[in-house]
Backbone bond lengths (Angstrom), bond angles and torsions (degrees), N, CA, C in turn:
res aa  C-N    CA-C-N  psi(-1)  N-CA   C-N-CA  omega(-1)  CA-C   N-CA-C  phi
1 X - - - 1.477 - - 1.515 110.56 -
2 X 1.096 113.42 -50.88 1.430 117.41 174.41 1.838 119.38 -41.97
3 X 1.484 97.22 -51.84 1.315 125.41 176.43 1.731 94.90 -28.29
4 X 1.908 93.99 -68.50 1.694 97.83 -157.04 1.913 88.35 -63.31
5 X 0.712 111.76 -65.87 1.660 121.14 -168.70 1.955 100.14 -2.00
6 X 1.421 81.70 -59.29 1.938 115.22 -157.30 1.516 82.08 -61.73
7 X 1.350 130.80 -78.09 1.240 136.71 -168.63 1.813 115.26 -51.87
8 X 1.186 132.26 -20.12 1.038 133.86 164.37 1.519 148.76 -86.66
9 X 1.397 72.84 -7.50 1.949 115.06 169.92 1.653 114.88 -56.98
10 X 1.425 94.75 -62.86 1.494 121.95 176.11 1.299 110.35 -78.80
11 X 1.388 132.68 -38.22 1.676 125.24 164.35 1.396 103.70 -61.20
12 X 1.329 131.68 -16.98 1.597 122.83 176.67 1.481 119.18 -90.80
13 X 1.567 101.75 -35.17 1.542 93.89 159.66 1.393 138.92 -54.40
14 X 1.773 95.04 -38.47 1.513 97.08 -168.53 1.787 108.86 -81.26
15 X 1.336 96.76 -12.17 1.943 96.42 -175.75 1.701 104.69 -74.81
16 X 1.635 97.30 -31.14 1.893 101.85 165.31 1.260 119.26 -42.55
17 X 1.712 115.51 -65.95 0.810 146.55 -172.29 1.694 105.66 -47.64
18 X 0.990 113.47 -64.68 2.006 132.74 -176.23 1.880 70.92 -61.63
19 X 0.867 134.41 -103.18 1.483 132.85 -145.92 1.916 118.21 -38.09
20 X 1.204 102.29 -29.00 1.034 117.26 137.74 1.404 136.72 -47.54
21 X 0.879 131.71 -95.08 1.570 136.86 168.68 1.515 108.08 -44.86
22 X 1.871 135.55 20.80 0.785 149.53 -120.19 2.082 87.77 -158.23
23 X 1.331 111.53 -39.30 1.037 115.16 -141.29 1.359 94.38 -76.76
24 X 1.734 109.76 156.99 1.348 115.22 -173.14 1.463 119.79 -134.58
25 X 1.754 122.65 148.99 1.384 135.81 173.42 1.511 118.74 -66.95
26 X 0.797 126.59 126.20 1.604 111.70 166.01 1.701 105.87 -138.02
27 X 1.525 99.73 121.75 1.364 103.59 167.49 1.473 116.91 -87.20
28 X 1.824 104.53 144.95 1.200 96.70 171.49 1.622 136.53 -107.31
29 X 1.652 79.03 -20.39 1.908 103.61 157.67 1.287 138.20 -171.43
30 X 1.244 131.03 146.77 1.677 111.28 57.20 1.812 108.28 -101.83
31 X 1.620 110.45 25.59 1.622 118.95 156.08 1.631 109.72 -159.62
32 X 1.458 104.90 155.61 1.175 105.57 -162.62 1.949 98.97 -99.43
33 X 0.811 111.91 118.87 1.444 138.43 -165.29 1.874 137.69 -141.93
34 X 1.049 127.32 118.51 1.062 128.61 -169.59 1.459 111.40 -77.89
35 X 1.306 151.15 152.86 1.348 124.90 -163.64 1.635 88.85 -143.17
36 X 1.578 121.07 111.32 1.501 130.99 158.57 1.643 107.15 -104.27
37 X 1.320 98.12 -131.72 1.416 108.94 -134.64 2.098 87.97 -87.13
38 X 1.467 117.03 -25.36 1.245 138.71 169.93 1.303 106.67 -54.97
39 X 1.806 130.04 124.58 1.214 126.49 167.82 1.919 107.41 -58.91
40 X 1.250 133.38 135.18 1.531 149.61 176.24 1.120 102.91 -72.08
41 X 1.714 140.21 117.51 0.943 145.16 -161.06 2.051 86.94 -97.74
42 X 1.387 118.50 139.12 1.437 100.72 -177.57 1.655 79.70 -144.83
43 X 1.326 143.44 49.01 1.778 149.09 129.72 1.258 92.09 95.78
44 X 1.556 93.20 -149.70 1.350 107.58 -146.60 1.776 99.25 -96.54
45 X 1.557 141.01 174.82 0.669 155.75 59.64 1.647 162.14 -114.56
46 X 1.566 102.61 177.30 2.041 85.01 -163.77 1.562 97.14 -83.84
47 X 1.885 113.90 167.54 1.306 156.78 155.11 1.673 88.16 -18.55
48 X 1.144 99.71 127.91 1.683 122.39 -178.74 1.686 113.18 41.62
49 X 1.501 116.61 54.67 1.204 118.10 173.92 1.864 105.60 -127.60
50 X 1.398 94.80 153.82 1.475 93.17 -160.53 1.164 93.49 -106.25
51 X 1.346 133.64 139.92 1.450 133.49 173.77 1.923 111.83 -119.21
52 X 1.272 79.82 123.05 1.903 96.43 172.63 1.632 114.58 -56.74
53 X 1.225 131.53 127.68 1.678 129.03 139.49 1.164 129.12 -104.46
54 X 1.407 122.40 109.78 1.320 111.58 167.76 1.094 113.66 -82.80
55 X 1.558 113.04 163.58 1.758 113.80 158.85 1.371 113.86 -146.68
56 X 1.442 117.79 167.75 1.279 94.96 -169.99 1.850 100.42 -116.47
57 X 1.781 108.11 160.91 1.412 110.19 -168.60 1.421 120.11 -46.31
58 X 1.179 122.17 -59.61 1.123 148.01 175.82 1.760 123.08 -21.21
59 X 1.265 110.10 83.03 1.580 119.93 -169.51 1.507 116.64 -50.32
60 X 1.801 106.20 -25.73 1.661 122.67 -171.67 1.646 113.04 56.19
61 X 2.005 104.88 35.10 1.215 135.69 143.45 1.028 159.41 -107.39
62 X 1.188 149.12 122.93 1.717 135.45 -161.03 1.728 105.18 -67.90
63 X 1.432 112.04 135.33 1.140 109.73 179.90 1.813 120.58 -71.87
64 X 1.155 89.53 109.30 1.574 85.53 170.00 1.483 132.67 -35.74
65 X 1.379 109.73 -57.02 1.305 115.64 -170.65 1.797 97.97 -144.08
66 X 1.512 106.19 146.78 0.972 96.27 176.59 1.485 140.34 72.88
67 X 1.151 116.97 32.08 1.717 123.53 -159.43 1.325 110.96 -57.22
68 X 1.435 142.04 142.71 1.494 102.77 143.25 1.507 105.08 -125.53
69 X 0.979 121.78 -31.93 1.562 116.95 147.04 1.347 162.69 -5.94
70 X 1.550 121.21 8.25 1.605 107.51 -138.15 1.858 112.60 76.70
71 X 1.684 83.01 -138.44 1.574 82.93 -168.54 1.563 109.94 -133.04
72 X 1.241 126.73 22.90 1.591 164.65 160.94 1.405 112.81 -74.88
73 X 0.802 132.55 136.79 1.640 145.64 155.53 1.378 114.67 -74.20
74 X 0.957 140.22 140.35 1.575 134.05 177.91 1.746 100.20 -127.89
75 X 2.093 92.75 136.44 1.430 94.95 174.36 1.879 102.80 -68.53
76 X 1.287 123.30 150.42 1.535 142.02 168.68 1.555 91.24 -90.85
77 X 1.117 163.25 -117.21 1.096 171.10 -127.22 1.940 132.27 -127.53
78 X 1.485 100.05 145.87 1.368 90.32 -159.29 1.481 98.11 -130.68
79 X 1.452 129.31 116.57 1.446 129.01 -154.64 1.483 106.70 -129.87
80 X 1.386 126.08 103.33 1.328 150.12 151.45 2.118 101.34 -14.91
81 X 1.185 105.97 111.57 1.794 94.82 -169.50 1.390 91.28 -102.83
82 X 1.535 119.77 94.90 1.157 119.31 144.30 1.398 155.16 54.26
83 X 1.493 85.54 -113.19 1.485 118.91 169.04 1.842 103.57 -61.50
84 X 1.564 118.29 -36.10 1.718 93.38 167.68 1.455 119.29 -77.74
85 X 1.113 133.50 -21.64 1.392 134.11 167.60 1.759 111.53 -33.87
86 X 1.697 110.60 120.26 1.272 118.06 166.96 1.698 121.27 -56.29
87 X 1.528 118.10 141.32 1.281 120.68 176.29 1.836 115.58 -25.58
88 X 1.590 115.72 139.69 1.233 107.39 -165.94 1.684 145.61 88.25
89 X 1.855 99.20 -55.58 1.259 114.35 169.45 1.722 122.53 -52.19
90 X 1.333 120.31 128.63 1.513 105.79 150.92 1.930 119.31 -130.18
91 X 1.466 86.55 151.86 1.294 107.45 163.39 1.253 135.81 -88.69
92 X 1.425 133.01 149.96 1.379 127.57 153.22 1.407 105.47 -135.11
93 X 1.811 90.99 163.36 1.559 111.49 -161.23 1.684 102.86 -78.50
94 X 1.317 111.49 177.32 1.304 111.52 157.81 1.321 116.54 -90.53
95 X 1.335 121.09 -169.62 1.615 128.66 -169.52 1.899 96.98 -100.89
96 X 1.221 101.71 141.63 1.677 103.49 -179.11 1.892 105.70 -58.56
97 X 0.857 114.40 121.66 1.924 127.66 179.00 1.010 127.79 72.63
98 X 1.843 120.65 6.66 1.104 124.28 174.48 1.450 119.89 -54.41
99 X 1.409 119.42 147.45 1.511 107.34 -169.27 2.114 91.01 -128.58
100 X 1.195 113.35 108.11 1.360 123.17 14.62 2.100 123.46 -105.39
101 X 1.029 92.91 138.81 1.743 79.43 179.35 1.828 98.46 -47.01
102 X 1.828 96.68 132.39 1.371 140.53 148.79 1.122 156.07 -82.38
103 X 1.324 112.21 75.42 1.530 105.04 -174.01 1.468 123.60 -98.40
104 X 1.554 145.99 146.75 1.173 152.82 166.82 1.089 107.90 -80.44
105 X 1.766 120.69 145.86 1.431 122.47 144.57 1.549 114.30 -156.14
106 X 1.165 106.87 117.34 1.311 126.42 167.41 1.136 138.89 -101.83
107 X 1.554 99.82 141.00 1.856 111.12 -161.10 1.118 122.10 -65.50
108 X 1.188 133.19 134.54 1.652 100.78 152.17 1.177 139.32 -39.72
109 X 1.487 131.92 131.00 1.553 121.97 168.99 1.710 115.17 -39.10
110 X 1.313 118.47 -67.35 1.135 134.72 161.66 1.266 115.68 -23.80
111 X 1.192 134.54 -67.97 1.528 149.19 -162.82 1.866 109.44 -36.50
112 X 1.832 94.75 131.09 1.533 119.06 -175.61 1.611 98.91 -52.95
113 X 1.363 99.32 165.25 1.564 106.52 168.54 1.561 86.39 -98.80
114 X 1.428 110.14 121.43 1.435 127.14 146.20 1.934 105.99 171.80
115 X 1.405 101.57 170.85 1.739 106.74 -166.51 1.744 86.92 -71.03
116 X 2.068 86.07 149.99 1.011 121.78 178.68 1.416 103.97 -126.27
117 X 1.989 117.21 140.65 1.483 96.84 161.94 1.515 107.17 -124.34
118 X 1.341 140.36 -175.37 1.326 156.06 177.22 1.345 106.59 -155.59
119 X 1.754 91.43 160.66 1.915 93.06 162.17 1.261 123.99 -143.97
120 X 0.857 135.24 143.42 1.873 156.79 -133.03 1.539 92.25 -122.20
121 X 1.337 117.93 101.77 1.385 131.83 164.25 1.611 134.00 -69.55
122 X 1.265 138.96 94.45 1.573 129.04 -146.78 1.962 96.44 -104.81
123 X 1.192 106.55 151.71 1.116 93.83 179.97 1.904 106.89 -150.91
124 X 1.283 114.98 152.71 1.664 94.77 -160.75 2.193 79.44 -150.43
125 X 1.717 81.91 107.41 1.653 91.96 -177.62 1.590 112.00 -85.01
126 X 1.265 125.72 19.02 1.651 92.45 -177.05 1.602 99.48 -165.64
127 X 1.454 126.18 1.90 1.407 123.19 136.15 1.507 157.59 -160.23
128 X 1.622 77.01 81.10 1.250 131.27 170.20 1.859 119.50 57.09
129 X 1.416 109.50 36.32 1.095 104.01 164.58 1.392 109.96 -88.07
130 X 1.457 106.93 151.65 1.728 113.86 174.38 1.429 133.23 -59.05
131 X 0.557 130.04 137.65 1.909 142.55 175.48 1.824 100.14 -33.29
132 X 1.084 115.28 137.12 1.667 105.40 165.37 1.460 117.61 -159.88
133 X 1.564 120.11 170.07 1.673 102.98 -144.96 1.825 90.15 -141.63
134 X 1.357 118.99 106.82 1.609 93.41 173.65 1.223 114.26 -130.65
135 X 1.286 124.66 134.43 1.529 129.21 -174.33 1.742 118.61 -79.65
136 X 1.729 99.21 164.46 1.385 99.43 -150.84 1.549 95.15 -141.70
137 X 1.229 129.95 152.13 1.709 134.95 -160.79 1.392 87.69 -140.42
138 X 1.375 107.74 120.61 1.222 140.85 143.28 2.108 144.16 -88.55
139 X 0.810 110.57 77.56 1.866 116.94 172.37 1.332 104.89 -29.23
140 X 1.233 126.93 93.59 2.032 118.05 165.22 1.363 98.40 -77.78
141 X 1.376 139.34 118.21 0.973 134.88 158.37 2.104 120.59 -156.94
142 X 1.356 84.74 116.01 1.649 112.60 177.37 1.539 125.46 -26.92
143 X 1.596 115.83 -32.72 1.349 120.15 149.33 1.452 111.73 -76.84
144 X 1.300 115.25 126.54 1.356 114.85 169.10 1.838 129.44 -161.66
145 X 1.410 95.24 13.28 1.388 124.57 159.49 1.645 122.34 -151.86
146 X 1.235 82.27 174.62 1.662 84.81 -174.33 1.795 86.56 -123.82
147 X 1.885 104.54 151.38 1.452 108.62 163.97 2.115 101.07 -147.58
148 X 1.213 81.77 133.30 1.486 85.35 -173.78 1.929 110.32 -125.20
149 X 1.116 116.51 145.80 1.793 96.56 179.89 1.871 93.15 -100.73
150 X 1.598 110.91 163.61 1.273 101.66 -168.59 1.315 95.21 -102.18
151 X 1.408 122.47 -3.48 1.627 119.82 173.23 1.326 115.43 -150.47
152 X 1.155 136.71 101.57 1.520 146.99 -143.00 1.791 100.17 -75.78
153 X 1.510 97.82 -38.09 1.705 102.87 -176.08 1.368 117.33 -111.49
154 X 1.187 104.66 125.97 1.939 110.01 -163.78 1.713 101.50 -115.51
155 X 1.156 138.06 122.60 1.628 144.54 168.24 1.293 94.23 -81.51
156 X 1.504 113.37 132.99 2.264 112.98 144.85 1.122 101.85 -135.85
157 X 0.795 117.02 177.05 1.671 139.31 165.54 1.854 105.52 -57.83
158 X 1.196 129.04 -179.77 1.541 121.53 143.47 1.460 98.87 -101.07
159 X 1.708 83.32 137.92 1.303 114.01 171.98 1.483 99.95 99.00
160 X 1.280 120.45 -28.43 1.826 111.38 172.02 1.532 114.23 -75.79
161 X 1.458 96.82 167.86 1.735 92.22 -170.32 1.690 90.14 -91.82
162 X 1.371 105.20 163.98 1.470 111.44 167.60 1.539 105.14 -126.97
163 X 0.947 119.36 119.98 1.539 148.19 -174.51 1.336 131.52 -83.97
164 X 1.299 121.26 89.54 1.503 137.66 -150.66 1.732 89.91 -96.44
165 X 1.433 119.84 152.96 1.166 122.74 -175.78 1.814 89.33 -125.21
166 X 1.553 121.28 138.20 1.125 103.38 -177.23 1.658 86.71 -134.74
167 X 1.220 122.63 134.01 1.682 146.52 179.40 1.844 105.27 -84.60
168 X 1.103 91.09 95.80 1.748 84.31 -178.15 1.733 106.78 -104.72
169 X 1.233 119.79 158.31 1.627 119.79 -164.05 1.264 103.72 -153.01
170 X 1.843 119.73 93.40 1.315 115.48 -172.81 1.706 103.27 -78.13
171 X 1.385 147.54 134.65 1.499 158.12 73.06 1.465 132.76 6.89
172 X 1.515 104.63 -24.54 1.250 104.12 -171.74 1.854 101.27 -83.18
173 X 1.685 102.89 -160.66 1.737 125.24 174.74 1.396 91.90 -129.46
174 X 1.436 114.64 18.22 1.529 80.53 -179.74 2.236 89.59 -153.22
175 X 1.022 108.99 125.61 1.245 123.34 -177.04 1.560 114.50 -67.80
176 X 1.145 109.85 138.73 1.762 108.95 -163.90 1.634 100.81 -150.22
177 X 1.674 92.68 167.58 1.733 102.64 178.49 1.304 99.15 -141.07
178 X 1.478 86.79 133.08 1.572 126.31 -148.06 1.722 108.13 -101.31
179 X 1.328 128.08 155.12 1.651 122.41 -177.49 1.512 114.68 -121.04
180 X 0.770 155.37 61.30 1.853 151.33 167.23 1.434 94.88 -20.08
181 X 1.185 125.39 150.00 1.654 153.60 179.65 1.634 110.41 169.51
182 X 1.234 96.58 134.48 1.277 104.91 -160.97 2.202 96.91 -119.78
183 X 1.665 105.11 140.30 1.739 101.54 164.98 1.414 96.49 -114.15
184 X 1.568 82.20 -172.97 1.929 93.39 -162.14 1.127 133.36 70.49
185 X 1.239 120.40 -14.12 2.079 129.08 177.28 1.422 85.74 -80.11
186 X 1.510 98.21 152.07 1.710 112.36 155.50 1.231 121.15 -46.61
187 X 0.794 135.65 -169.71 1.232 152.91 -133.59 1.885 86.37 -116.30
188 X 1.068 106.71 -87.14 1.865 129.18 171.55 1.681 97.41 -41.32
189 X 1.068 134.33 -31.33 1.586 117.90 -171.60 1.504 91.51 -94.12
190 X 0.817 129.78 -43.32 1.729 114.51 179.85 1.651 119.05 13.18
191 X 1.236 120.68 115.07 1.453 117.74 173.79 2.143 105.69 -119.02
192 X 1.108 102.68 159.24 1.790 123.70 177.60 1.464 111.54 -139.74
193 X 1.176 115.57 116.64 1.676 101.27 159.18 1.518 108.78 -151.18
194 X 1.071 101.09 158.23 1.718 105.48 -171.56 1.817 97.39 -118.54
195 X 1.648 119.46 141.02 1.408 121.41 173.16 1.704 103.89 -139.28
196 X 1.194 108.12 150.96 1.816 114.99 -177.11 1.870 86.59 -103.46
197 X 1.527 99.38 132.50 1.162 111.59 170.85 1.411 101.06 -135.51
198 X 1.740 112.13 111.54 1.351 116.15 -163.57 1.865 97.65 -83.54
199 X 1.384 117.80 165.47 1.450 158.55 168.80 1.913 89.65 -22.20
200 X 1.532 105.07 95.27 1.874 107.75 151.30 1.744 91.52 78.22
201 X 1.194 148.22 15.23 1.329 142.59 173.55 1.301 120.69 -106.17
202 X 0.819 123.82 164.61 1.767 121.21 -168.64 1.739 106.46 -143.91
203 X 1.611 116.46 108.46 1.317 124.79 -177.91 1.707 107.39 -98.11
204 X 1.240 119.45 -172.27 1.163 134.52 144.74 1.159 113.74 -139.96
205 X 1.764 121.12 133.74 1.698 149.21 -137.12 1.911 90.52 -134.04
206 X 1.534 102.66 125.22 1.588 98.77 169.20 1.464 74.24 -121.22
207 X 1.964 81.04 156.93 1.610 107.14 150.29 1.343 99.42 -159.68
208 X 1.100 121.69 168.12 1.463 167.17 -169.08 1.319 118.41 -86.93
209 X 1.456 128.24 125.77 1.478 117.11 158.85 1.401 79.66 -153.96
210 X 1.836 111.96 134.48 1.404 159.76 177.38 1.727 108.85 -98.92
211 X 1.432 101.19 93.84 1.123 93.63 156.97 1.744 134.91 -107.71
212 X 1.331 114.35 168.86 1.718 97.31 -148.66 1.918 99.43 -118.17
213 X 1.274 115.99 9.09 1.574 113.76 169.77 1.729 91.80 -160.82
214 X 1.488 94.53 167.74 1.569 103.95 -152.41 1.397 110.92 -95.33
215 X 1.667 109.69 104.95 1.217 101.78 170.57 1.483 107.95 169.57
216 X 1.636 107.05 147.39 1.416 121.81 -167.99 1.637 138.89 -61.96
217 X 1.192 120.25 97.45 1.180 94.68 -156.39 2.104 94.80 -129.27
218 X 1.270 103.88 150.99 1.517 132.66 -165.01 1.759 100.35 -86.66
219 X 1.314 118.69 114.80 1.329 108.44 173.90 1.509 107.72 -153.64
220 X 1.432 124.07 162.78 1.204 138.51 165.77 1.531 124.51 -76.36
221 X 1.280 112.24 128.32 1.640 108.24 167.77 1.686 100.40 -110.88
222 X 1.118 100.91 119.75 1.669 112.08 159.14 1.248 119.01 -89.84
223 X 1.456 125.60 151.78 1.307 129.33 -176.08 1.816 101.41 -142.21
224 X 1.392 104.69 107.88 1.677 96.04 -178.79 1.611 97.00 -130.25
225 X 1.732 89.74 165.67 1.445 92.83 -177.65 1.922 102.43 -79.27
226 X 1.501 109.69 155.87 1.476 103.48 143.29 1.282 135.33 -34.06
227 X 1.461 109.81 -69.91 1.077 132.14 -176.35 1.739 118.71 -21.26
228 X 1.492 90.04 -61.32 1.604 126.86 -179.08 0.841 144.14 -162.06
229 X 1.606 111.98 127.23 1.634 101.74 -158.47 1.855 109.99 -89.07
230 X 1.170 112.61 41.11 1.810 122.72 168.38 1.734 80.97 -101.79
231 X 1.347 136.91 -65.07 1.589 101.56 168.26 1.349 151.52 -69.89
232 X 0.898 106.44 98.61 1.811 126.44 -178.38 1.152 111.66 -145.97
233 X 1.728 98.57 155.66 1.767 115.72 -178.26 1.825 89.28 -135.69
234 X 1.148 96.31 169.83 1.247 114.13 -172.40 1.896 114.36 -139.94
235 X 1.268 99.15 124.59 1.763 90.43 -176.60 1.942 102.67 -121.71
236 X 1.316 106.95 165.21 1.356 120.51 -175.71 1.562 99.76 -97.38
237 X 1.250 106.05 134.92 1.582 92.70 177.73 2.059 111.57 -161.62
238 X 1.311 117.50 133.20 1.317 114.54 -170.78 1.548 112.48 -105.98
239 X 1.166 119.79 162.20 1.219 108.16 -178.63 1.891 90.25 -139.59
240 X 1.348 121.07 160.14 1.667 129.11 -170.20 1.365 81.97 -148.87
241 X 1.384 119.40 112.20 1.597 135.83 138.33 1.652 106.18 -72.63
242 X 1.052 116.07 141.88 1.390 130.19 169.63 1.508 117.31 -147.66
243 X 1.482 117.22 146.84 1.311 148.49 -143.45 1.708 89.65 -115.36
244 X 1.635 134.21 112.88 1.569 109.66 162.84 1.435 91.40 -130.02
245 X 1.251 123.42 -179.55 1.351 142.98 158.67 0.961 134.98 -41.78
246 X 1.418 103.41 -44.32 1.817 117.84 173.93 1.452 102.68 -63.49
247 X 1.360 115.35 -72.42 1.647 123.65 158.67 1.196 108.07 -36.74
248 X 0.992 174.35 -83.33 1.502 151.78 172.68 1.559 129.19 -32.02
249 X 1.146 101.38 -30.89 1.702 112.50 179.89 1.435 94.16 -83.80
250 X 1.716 138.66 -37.40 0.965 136.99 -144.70 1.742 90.67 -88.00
251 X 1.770 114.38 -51.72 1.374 103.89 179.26 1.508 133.09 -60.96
252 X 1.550 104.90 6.63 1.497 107.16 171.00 1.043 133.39 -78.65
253 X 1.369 125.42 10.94 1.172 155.46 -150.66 1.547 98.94 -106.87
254 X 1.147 119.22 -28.32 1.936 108.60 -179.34 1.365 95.59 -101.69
255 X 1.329 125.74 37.71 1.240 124.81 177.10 1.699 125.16 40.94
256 X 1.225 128.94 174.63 1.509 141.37 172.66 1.290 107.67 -121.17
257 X 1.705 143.92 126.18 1.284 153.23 -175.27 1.392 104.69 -77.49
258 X 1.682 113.15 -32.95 1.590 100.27 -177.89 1.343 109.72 -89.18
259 X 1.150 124.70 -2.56 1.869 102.96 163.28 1.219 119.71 -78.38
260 X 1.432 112.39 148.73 1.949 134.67 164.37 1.614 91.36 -37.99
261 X 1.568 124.51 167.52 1.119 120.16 -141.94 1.758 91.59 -110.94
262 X 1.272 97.04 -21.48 1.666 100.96 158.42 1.317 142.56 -45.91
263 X 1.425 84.58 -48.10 2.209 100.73 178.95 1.735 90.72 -82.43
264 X 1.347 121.85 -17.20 1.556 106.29 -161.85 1.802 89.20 -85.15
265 X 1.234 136.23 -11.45 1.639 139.00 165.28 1.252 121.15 -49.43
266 X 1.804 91.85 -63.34 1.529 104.50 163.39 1.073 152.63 -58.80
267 X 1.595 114.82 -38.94 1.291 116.23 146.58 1.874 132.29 -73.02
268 X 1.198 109.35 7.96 1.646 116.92 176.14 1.706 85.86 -100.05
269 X 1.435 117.25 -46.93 1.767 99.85 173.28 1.481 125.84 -58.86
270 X 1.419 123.51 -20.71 0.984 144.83 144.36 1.133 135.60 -29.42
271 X 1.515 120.97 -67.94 1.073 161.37 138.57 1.785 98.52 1.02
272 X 1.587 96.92 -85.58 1.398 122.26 -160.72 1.350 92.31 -73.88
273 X 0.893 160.26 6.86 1.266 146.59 173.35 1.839 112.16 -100.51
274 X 1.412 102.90 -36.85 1.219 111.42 -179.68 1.494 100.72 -70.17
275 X 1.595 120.78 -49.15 1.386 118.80 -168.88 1.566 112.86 -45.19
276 X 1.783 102.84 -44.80 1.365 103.74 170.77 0.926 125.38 -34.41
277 X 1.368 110.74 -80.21 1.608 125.77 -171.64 1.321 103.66 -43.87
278 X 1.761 122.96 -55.52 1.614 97.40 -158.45 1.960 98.58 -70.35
279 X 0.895 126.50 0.50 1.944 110.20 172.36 1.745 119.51 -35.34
């Protein structure tokens, strides 16, 4: 009896051991993926964009020593290795036990369109699963959204805003904030706006451009990333200020200083009548 006892000691270590060297990565995003000996293809993103990895703790090992978990080992930390990172790029680690371990990696601005790989170092200090290393494929590539306007030609009044609706469609793995600037407006219509369009989602972004005398004018809206300006789209877009009656009757209302104090009655009755109507 002893015999088997003695002999089963060591068949229990070594099945630890195999279950161990057993233990496994699993990413959960920006795709949900198991990660062996095969670099993890995790899509596309553009030139100076930072892409998130999660993973989750869970080694899908029995803890050797020390459990505190259940009956699983959990990775403690998940460390971006460096030395595989392409010229330019950086990484950062995750935080020790965060759930889920986090790692960063960002492109170079600069960086070619073609696959890139790296590798993500896991490490589990206190029961006793082994150290392990699995690589990850990245797409750099400069298309990586779509932006469309849903109506190219906008009418206002002068002095009203005219309100462009713009359809944005992220492509990328990695979520970014984006800039509107527009050429061809005057000088005085000038518009800026900045919008976060997170990882593979598709919003629609209004803004505004006020023009201040009546008349049509042909201009571009650009939409580029921060990151880098190799991402950008470009849309065609018109804008028609118009001059009407109502709007003229309506601006009589802040009165004129050079009329007799009589006509300045009439046109404030004026005024208020138009305001009505346009409600």
């Amino acid at each position: 009896m002893s015999k088997i006892v003695g002999l089963a000691l060591p068949v229990v270590l070594v099945l630890l051991f195999v279950v161990s060297l057993a233990s496994g990565i699993t990413l959960l995003a920006p795709v949900n993926a198991e990660a062996d000996n095969a670099p993890v293809y995790i899509g596309r993103v553009g030139p100076g964009q930072t892409v998130e990895l999660q993973f989750s703790r869970d080694t899908g090992s029995v803890a050797a020593i020390n459990p505190t978990t259940g009956n699983n080992a959990l990775w403690d930390k998940a460390n971006v290795v460096k030395s595989t990172l392409p010229e330019g790029w950086e990484g950062k680690d995750s935080l020790k036990y965060e759930t889920p371990l986090t790692v960063f990696v960002s492109v170079s601005p600069s960086a070619e369109e073609k696959n890139y790989t790296f590798e993500v170092g896991f490490i589990d200090e206190y029961e006793g699963t082994e150290s392990k290393v699995a690589k990850f494929t990245v797409s750099v590539d400069n298309d990586v959204f779509d932006a469309g306007l849903e109506q190219e030609t906008v009418v206002a009044g002068v002095g009203q805003p005219a309100v462009f609706a713009l359809r944005v469609k992220s492509t990328s793995s990695a979520s970014e904030t984006f800039r509107i600037n527009a050429t061809g407006l005057p000088v005085d219509w000038k518009l800026s706006k900045t919008f976060f369009l997170p990882a593979k989602e598709e919003k629609v972004v209004y803004f505004e451009v006020v023009g201040n005398i009546q008349k049509e004018v042909p201009f571009e809206i650009i939409v580029s990333s921060i990151s880098s300006d190799k991402i950008t789209k470009t849309n065609d877009a018109r804008i028609v200020t118009v001059s009407t009656l109502l709007q003229d009757a309506k601006a009589t209302s802040h009165g004129l200083p050079l009329f007799p104090s009589v006509e300045q009655h009439v046109y404030s009755l004026i005024g208020l009548v138009a305001n009505l109507l346009w409600k």
